[in-house]
N, C-alpha and C positions, 0 to 999 in steps of 0.2 A: 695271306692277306693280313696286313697290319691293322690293328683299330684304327690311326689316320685314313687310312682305306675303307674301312667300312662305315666311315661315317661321313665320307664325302658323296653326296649325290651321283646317280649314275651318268654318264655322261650324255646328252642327246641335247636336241630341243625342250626348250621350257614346255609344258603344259600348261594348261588353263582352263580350270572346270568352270559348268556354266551349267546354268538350271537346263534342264535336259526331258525328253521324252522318250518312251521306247515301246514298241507295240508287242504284247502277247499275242502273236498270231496263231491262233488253233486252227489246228486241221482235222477234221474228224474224218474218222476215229482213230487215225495214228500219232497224232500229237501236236507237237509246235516248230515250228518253220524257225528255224536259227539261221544267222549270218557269220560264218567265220570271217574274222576283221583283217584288214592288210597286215601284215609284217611289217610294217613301218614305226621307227621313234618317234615320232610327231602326234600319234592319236597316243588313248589311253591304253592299255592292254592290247596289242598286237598279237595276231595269230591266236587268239580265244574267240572261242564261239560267245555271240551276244545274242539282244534282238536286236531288231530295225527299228531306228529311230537318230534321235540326234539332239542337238542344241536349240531353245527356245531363242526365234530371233526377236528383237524391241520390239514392243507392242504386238508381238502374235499370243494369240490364245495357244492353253496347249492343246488345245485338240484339231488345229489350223496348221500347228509344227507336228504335228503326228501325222496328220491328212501328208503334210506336204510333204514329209521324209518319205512317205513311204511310195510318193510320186519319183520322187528320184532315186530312190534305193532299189526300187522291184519294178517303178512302173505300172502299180495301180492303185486306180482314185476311188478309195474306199469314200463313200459318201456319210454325212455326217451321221445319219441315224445307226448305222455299224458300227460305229467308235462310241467301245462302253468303257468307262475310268475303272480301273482294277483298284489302286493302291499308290501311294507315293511313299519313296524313301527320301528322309536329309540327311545329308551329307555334311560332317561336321569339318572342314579340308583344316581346322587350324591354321589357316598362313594366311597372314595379313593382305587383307586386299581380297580374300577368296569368301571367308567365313562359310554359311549354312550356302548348300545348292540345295534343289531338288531333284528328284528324277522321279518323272509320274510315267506310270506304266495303265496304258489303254487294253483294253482285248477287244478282236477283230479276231472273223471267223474269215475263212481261205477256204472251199470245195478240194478239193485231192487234185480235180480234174484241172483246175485253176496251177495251181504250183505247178505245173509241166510248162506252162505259158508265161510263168512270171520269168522277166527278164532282168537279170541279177547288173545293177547300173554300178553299186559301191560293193567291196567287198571283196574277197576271194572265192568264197563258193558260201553256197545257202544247201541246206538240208534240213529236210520232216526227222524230229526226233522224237520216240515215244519218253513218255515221264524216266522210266528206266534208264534209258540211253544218258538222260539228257544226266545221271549223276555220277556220269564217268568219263565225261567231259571237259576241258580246261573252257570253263566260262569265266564271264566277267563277274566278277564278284556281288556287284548291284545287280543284274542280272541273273544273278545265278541265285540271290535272296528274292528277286522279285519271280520269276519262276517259282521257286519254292511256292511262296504266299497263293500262287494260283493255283498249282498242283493239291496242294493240300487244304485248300480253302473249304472243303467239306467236313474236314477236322476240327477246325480252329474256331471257336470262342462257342 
């Protein structure tokens, strides 16, 4: 690879971040419900495990684009007193036109018995990971920070 090579962008579709939500789904007692993402160039990180969640659309609250992703994602309508706000990361993209996003991460609890019935609508496959599991896994990066924060939130300050 030449340095002109490695400083030219990968080839694919453009991306375009966008303030965003993503649910920490616990499952007690074995852990948190992950979504491995499509293979495809078009989203952010393909084939890593993330949560379920998505983009904040105009004028939606983000606990109405949490509610509604996770209606299209799994197919179930968590009601709003179940959606607790965990934490938010920003996202500094540097490039013009993009500047600071958000991605605010909610926790919702899932029964065991539930996950056997949830039906996987985006995505390539979903799996229960315990804390363990989940740091030996190719996650998304903001996701793999905001996991963290939850996992270890009995630590911290």
């Amino acid at each position: 690879m030449t340095e002109s090579d490695a400083s030219r962008p990968p080839a694919g579709p453009r991306l375009h971040p966008r303030d965003a939500v993503a649910a920490i789904i616990v499952v007690p007692p074995q852990g948190y419900l992950l979504q491995l993402r499509d293979n495809r160039p078009d989203i952010f990180f393909p084939d890593h495990w993330g949560l379920f969640g998505g983009a904040i659309e105009p004028g939606e609250s983000e606990e109405a684009a949490l509610r509604r992703e996770l209606l299209e994602e799994i197919g179930v309508d968590f009601p709003p007193e179940a959606v607790r706000y965990a934490t938010r990361i920003d996202i500094d993209w540097n490039r013009p036109g993009f500047g600071m996003k958000t991605r605010a991460f909610f926790e919702v609890s899932l029964a065991a018995e539930r996950v056997r019935s949830v039906v996987l609508r985006e995505g390539a496959d979903l799996r229960v990971f315990s804390p363990a599991e989940i740091q030996n896994l190719r996650v998304t990066p903001y996701d793999a920070f905001g996991l963290w924060l939850h996992i270890n939130r009995e630590r911290i300050g």
